[in-house]
C-alpha positions as a Markdown table, in Angstrom:
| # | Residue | x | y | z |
|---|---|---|---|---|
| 1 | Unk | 184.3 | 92.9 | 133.1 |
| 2 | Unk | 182.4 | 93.1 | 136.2 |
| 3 | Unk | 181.2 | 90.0 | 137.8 |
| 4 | Unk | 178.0 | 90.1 | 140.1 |
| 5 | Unk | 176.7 | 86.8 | 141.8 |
| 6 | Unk | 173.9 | 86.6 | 144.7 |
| 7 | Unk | 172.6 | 84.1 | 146.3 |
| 8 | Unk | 174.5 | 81.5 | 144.6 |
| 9 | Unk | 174.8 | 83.0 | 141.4 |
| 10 | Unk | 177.8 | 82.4 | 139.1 |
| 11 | Unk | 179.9 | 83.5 | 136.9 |
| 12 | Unk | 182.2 | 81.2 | 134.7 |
| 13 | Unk | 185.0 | 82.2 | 132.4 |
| 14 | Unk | 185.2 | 79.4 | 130.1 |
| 15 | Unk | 187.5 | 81.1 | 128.3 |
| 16 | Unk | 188.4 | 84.4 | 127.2 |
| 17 | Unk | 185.2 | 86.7 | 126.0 |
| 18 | Unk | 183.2 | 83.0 | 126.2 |
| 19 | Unk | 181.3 | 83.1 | 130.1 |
| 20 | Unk | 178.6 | 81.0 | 131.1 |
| 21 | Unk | 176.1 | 82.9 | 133.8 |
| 22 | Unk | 174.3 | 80.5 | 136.1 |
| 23 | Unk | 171.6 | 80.9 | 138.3 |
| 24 | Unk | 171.0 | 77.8 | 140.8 |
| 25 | Unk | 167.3 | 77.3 | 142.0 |
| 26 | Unk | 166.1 | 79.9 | 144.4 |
| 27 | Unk | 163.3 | 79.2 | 146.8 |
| 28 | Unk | 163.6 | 82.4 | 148.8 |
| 29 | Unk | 165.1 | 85.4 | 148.2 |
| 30 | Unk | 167.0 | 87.1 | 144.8 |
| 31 | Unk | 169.1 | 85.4 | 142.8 |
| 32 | Unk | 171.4 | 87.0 | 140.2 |
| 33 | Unk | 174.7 | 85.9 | 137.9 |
| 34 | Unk | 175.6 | 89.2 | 136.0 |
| 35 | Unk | 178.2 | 90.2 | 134.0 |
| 36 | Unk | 178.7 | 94.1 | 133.4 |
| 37 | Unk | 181.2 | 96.8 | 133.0 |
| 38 | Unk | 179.7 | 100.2 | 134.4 |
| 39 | Unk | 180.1 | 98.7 | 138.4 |
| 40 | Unk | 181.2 | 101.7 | 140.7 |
| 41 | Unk | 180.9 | 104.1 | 138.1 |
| 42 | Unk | 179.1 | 107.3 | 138.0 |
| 43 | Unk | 176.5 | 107.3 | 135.2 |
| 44 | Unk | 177.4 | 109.9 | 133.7 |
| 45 | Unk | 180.7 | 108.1 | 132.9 |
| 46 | Unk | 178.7 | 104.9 | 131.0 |
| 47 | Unk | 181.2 | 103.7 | 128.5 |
| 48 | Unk | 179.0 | 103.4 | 125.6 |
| 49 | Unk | 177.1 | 105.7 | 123.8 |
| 50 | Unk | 175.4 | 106.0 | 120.1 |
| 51 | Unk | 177.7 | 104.7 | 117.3 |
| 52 | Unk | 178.2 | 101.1 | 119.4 |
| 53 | Unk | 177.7 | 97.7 | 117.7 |
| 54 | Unk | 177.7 | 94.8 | 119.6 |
| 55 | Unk | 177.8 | 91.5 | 118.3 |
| 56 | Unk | 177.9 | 87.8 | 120.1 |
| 57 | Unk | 176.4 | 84.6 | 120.5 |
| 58 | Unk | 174.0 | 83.2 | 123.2 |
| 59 | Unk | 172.5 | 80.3 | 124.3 |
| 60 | Unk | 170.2 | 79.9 | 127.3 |
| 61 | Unk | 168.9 | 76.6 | 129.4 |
| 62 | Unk | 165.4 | 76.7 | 129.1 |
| 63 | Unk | 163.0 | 78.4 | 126.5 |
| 64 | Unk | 160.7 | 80.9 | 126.2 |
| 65 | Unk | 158.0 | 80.4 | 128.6 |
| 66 | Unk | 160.2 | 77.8 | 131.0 |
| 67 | Unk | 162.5 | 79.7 | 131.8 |
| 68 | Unk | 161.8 | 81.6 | 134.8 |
| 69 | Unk | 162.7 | 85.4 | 135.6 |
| 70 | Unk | 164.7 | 87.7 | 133.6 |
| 71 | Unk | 167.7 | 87.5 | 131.0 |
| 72 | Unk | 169.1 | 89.1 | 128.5 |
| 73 | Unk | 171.9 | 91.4 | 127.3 |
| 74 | Unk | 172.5 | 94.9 | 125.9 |
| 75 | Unk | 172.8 | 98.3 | 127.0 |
| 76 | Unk | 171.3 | 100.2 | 130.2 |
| 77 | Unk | 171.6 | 102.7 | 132.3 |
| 78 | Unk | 171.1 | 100.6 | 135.4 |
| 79 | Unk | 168.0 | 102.9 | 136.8 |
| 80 | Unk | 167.0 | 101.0 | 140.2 |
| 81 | Unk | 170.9 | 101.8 | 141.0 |
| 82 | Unk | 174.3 | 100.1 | 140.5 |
| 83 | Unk | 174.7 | 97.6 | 143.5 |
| 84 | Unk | 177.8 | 100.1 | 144.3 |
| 85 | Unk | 175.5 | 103.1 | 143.7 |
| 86 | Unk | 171.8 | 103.1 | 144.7 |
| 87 | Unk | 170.8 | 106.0 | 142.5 |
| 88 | Unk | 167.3 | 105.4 | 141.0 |
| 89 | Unk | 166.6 | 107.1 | 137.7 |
| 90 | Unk | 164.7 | 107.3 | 134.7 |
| 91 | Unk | 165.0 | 104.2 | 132.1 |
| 92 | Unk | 167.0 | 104.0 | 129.4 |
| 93 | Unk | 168.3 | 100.6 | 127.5 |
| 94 | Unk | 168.5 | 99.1 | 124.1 |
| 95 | Unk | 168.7 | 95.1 | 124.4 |
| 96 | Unk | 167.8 | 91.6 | 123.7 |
| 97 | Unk | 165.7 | 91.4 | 126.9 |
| 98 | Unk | 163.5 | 88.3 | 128.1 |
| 99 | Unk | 160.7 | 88.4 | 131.1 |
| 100 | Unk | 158.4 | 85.6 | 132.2 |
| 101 | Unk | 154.8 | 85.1 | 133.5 |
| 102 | Unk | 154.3 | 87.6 | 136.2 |
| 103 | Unk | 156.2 | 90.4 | 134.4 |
| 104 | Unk | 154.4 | 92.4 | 132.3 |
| 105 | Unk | 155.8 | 95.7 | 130.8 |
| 106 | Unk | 154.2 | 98.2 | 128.3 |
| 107 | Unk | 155.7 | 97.8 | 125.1 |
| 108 | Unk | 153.0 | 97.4 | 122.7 |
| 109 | Unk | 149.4 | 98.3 | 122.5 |
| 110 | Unk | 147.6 | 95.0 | 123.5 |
| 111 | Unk | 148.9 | 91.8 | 124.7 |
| 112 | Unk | 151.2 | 91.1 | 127.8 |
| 113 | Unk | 154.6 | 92.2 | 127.7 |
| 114 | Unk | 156.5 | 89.2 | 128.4 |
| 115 | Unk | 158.7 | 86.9 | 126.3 |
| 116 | Unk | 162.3 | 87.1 | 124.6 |
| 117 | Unk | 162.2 | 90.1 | 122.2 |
| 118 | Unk | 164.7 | 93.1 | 121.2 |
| 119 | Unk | 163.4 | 96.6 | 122.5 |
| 120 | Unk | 164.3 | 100.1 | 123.0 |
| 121 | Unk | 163.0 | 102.5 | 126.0 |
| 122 | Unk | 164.6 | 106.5 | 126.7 |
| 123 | Unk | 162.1 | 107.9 | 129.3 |
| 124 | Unk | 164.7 | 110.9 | 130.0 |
| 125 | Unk | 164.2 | 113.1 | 127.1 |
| 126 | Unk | 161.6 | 116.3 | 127.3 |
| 127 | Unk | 159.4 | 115.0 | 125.1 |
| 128 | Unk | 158.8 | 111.8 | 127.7 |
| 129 | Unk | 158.9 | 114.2 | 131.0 |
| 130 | Unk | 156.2 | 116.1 | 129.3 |
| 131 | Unk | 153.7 | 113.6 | 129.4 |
| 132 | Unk | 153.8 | 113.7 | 133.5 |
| 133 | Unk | 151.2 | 115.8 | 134.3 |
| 134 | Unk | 148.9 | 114.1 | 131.8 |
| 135 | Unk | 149.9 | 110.3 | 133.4 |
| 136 | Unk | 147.0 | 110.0 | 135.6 |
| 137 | Unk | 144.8 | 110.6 | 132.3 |
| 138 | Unk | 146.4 | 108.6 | 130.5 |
| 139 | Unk | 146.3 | 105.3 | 133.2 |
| 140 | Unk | 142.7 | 106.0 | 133.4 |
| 141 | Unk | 142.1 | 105.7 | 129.9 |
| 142 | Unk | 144.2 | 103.1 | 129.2 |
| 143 | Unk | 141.5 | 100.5 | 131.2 |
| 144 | Unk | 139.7 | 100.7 | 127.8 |
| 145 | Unk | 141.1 | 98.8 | 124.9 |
| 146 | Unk | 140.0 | 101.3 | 122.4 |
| 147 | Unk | 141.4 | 104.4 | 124.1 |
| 148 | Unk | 144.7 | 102.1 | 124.5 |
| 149 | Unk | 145.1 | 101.2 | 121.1 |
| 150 | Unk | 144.8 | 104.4 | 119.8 |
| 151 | Unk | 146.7 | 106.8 | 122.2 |
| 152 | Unk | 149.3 | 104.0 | 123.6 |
| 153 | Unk | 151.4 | 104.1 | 120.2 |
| 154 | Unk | 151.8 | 107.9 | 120.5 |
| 155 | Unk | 152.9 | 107.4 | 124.2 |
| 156 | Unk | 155.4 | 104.7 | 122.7 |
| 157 | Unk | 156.9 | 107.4 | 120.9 |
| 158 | Unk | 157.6 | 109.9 | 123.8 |
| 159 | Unk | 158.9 | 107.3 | 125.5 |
| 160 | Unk | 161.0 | 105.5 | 122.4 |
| 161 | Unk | 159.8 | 102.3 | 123.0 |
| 162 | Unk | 160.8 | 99.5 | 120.4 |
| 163 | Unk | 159.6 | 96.1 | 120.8 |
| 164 | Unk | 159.6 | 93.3 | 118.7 |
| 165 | Unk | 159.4 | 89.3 | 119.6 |
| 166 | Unk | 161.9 | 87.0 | 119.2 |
| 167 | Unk | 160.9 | 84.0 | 117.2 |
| 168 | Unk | 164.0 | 81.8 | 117.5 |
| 169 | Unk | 164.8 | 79.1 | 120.0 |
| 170 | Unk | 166.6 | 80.6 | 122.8 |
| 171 | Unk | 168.2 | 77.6 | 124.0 |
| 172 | Unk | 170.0 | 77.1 | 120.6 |
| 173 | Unk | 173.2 | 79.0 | 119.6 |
| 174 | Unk | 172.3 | 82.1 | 117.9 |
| 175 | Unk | 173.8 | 85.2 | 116.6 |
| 176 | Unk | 173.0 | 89.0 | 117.9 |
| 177 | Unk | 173.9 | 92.1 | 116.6 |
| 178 | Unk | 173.0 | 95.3 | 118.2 |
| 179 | Unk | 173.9 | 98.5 | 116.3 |
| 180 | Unk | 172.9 | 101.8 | 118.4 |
| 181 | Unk | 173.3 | 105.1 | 116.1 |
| 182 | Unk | 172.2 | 108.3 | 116.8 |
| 183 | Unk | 169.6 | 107.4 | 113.7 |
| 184 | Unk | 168.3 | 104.8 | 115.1 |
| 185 | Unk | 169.0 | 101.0 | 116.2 |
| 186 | Unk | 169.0 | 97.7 | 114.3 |
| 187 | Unk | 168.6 | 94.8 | 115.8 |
| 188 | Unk | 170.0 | 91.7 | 113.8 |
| 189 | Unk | 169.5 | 87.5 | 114.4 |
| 190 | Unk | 171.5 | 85.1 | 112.6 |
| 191 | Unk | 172.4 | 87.8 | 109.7 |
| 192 | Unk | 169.0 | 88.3 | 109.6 |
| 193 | Unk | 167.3 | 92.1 | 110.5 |
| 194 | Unk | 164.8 | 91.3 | 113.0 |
| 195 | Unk | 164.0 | 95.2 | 114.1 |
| 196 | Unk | 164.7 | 98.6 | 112.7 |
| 197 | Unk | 163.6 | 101.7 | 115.2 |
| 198 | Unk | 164.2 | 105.8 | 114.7 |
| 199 | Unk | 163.8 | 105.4 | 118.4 |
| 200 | Unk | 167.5 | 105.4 | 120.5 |
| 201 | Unk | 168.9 | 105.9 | 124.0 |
| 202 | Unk | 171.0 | 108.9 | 124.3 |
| 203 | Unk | 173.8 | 107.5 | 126.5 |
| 204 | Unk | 175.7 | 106.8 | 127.8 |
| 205 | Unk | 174.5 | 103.4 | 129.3 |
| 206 | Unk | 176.9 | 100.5 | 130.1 |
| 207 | Unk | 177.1 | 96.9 | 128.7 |
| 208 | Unk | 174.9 | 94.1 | 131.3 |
| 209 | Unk | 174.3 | 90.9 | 130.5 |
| 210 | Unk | 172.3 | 88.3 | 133.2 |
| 211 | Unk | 170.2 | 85.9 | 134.2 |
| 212 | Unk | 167.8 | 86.2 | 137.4 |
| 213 | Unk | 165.3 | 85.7 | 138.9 |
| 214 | Unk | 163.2 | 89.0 | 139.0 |
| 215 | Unk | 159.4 | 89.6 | 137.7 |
| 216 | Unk | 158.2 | 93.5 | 137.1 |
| 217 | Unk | 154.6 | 94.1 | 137.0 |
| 218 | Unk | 154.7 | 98.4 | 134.9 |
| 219 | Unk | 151.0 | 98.2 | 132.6 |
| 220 | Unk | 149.9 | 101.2 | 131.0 |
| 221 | Unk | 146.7 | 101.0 | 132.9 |
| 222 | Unk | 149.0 | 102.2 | 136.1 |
| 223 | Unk | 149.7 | 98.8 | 137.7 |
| 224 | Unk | 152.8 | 98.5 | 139.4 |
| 225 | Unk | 154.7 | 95.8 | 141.3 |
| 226 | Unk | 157.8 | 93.2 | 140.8 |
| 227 | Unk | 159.2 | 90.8 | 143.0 |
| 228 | Unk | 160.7 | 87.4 | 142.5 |
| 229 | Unk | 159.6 | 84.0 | 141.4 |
| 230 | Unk | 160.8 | 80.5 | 143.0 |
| 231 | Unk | 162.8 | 78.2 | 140.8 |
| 232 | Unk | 163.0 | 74.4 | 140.8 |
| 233 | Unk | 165.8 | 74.3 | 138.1 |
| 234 | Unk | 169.2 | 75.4 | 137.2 |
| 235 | Unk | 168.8 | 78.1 | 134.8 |
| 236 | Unk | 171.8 | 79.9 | 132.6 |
| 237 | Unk | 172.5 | 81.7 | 129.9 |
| 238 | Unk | 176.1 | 81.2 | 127.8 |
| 239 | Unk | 177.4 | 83.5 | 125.7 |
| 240 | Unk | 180.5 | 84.3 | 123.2 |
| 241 | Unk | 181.1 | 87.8 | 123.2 |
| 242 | Unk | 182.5 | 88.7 | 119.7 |
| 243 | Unk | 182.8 | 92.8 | 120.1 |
| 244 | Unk | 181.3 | 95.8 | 121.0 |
């Protein structure tokens, strides 16, 4: 497993498959403790593809709403580019992903898209590559609630997007289960099935798990912008990675 710190960043092998990811406060600049196995590789040579189930436990420091940034872990296809390879492309994931006040990302037709939820997102297929010469349409309309909440689920759909909160307390010990099939994905909490989407990634993506401390601003009315967030606290996420 790959292990990516910046600007103080840390990884910790407590022991084996049990690593604790920890992201000191950051007052200037990007901060990142990563953990991921596709480093150096080609995309098209992602280790995982449909028929994967992961399963492990987590933990973070702070909850939802305090703690500040991004975390999470799951699947991707790394599209702003591999630290080793700065190759953008189009998004693919399925995850247990978490964003804080700024970010806001469009995953369902109103509210902000923030928070700790599981989701799914494949803008590579035809279907979603279709729908570029209609986006400056779509944006437009999007600035009214009405045309958002009706044509924004169909958009969901050429774009697979799942999205569904998380209610449990991040900072206690909980279990996640991921199972990606070319059928669909199923997203499962403490035994318990918390989301079941037709939508999934083709693949192949590789394994990340993090913490940072990253915002991205992507609305469906067109606005677009990320950046990163000062920190006054150590932040980090723990996890005991049971398979995938």
């Amino acid at each position: 497993m790959h292990h990516l710190e910046i600007n103080g960043g840390r990884v910790l092998t407590q022991r084996p498959a049990v690593y604790k990811l920890i992201l000191p406060p950051q007052t200037v600049g990007y901060g990142d403790a990563q953990l991921d196995d596709y480093h150096g590789r080609l995309r098209r040579r992602y280790p995982w593809r449909q028929g994967t189930h992961l399963h492990l436990r987590a933990r973070f420091s702070h909850g939802d709403g305090t703690l500040i940034g991004t975390a999470g872990f799951g699947f991707w296809n790394a599209p702003f580019g591999d630290p080793a390879t700065r190759w953008p492309a189009l998004p693919q994931a399925v995850w247990f992903f978490y964003a804080s006040s700024p970010s806001d990302l469009p995953l369902a037709p109103t509210g902000a898209g923030r928070g700790w939820f599981a989701g799914t997102v494949d803008a590579t297929r035809g279907r979603a590559l279709a729908l570029a010469p209609f986006a400056p349409l779509v944006v437009l309309g999007n600035r009214w609630p009405r045309f958002r909440q009706q044509v924004w689920p169909w958009v969901q759909t050429q774009l697979s997007i799942s999205y569904q909160p998380i209610p449990h307390d991040m900072t206690e010990w909980h279990s996640y289960e991921l199972i990606w099939l070319a059928t669909g994905c199923r997203f499962v909490v403490d035994g318990q099935l918390l989301l079941e989407t037709p939508h999934t990634p083709r693949g192949p993506l590789g394994f990340v798990c993090w913490v940072d401390n990253q915002y991205m601003v992507v609305t469906a009315e067109g606005r677009l912008r990320w950046g990163v967030s000062a920190t006054t606290a150590v932040q980090w996420l723990e996890i005991s990675i049971g398979n995938i």
